[in-house]
Backbone bond lengths (Angstrom), bond angles and torsions (degrees), N, CA, C in turn:
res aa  C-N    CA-C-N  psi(-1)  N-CA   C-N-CA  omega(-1)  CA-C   N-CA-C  phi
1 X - - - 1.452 - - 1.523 109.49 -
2 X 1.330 118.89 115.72 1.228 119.13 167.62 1.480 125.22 -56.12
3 X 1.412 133.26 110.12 1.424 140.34 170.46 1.784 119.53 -61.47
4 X 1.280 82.61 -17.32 2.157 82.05 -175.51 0.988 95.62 101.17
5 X 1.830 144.01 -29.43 1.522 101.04 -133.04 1.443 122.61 -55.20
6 X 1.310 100.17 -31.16 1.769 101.99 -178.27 1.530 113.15 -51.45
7 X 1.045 120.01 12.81 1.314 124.54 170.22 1.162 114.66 -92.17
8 X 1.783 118.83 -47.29 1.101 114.21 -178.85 1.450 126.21 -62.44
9 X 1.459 106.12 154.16 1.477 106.19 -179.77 1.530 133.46 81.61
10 X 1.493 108.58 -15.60 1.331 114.58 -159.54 1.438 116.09 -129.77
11 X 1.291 118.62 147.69 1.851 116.54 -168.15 1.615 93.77 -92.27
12 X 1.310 108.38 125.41 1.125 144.78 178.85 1.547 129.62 -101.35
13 X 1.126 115.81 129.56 1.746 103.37 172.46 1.680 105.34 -98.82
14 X 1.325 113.34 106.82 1.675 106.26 172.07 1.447 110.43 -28.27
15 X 1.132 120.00 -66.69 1.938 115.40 -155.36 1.747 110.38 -62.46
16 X 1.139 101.70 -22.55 1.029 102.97 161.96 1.661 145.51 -87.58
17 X 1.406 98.21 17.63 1.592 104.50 176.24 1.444 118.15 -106.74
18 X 1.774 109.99 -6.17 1.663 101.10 174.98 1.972 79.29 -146.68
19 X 1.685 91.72 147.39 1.416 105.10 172.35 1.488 119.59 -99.28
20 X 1.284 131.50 150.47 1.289 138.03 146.85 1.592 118.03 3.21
21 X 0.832 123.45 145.90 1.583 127.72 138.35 1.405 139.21 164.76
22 X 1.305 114.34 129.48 1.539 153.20 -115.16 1.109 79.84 -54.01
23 X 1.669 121.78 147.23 1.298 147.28 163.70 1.741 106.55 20.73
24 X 1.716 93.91 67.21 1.215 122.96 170.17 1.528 124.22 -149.41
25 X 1.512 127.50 172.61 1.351 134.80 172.25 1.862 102.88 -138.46
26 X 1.513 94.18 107.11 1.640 92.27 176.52 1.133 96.85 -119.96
27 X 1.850 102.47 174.50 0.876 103.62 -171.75 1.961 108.58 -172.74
28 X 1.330 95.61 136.22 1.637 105.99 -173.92 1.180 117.15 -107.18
29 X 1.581 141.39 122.20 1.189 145.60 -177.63 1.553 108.10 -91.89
30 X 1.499 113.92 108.50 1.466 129.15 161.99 1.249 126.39 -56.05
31 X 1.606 116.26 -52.35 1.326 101.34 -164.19 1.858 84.47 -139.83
32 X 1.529 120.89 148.83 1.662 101.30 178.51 1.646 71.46 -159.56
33 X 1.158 100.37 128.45 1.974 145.70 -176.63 1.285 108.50 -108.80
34 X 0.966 123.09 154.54 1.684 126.86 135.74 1.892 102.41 -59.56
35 X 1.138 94.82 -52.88 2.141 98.04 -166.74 2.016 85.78 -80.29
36 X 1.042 126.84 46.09 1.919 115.86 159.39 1.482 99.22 135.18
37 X 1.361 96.64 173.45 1.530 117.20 157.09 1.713 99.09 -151.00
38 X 1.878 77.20 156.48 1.968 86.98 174.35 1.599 84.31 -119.90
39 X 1.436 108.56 150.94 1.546 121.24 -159.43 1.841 95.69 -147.74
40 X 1.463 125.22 113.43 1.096 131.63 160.95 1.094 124.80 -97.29
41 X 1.477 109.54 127.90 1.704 122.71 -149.02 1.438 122.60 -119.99
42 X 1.433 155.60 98.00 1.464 140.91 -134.34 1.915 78.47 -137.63
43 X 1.675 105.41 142.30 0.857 110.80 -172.22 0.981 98.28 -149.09
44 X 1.817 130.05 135.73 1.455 137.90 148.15 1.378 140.85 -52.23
45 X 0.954 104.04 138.67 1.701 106.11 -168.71 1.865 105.89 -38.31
46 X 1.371 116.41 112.66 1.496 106.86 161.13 1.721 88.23 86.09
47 X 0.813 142.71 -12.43 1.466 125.65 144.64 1.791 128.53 -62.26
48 X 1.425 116.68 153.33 1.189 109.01 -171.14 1.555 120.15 -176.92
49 X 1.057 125.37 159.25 1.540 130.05 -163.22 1.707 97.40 -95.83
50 X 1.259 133.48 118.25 1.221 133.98 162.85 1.841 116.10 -57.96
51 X 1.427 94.39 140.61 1.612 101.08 162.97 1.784 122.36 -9.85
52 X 1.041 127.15 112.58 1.575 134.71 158.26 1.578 120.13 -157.61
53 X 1.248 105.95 167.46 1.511 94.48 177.40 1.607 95.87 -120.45
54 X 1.509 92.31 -165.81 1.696 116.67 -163.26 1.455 115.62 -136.07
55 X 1.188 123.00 154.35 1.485 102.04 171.50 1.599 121.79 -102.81
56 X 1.657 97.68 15.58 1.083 87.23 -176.29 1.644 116.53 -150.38
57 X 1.307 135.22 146.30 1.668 113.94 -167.00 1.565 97.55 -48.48
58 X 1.693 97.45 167.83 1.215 111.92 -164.64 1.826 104.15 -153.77
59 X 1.399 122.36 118.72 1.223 119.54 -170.46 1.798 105.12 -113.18
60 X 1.307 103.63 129.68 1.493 128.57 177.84 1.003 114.30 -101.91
61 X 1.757 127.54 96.78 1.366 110.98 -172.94 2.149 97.29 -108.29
62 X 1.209 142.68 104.00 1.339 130.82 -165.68 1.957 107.56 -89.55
63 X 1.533 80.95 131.93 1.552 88.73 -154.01 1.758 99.86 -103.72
64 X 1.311 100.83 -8.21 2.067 95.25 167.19 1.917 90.47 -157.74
65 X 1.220 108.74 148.46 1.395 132.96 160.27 1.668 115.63 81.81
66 X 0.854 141.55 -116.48 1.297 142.58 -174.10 1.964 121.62 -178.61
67 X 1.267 125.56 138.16 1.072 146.11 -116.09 1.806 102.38 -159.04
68 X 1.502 96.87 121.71 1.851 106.13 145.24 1.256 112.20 -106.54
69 X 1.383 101.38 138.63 1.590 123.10 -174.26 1.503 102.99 -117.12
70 X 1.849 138.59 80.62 0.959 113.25 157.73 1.289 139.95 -73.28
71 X 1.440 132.55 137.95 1.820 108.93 169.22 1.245 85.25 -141.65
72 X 1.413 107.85 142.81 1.619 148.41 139.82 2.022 81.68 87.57
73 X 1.740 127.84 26.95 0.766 157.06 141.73 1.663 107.80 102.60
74 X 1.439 142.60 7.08 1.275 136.88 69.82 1.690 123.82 69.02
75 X 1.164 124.90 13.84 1.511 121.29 -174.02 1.528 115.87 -33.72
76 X 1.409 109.25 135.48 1.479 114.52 -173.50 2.188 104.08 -134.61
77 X 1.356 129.82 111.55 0.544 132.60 157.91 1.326 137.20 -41.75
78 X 1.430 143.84 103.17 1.879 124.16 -158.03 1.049 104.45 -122.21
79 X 1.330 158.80 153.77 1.170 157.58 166.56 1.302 122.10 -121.62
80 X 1.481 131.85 160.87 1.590 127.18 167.40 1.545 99.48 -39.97
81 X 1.470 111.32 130.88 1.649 105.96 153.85 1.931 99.98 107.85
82 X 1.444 109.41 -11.24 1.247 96.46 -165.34 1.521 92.55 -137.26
83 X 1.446 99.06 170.43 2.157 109.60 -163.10 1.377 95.31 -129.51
84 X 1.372 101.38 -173.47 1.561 109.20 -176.59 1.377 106.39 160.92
85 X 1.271 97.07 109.63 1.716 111.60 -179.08 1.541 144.90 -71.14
86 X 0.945 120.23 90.70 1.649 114.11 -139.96 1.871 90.51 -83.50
87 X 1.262 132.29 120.89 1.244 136.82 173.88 1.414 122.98 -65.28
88 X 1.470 112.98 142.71 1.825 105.98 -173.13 1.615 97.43 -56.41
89 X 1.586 86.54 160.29 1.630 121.97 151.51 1.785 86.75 60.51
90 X 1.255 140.01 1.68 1.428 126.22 162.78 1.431 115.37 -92.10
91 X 1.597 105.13 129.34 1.949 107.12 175.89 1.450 108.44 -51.33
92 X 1.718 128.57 144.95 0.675 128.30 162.09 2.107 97.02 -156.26
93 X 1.160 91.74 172.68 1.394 93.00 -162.31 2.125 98.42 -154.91
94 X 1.490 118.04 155.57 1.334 126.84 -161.40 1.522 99.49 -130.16
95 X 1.421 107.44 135.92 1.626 93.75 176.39 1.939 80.73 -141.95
96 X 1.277 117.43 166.34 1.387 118.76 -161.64 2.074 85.42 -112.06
97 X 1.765 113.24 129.92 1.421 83.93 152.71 1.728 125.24 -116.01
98 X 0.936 87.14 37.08 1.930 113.21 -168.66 1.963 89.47 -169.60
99 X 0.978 68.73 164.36 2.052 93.90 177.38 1.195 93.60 -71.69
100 X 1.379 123.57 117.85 1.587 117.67 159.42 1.312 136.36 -156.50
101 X 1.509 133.33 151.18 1.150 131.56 -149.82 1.539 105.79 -96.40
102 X 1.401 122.28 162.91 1.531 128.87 -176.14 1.020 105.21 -170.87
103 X 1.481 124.81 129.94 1.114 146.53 -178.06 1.705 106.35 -93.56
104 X 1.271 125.61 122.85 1.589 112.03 167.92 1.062 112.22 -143.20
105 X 1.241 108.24 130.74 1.577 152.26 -137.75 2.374 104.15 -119.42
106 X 1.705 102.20 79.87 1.202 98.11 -161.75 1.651 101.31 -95.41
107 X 1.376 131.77 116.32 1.897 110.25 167.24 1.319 102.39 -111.41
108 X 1.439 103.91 148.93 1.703 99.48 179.42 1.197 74.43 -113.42
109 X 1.848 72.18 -178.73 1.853 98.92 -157.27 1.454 107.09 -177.14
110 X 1.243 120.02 108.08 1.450 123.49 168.92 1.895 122.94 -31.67
């Protein structure tokens, strides 16, 4: 099991820590807490996570390509450079419209 350490300590370019791949959604976990995880996410064109919820807010910041963000069914356009907070316990769902990367940034919290 990879620990990260090579993470620690060191300036990093996100897009560059997980690659592409073809008519897929991968994905590398940075940091995983009891109090959150940060989860880096690379996605193929037209690939995508179906409808579910969460119990807890949830921040999408997309760090290359472009992105639908539905919640509570709601389409939200995202782009490199921009975030968008998907709120607990509301459906929301990800569809890729370019290959693109997203960082998500989960803390729970009573």
């Amino acid at each position: 099991m990879n620990d990260n350490s090579d993470l620690k300590g060191a300036t990093l370019n996100l897009n560059s820590l997980l690659e592409y791949q073809v008519g897929a959604v991968v994905s590398r976990t940075l940091i995983k807490k009891e109090s959150g995880t940060v989860t880096l996410f690379a996605f193929d064109e037209g690939e995508g996570l179906s409808e579910h919820t969460a119990p807890f807010d949830a921040l999408v910041q997309v760090t290359d390509g472009e992105a639908e963000i539905s919640i509570a069914g709601q389409p939200h356009r995202v782009a490199a450079g921009e975030f968008i907070v998907m709120p607990a316990n509301l459906p929301h769902a990800l569809k890729a419209l370019t290959r693109y990367k997203m960082l998500l940034v989960m803390i729970k919290s009573d």
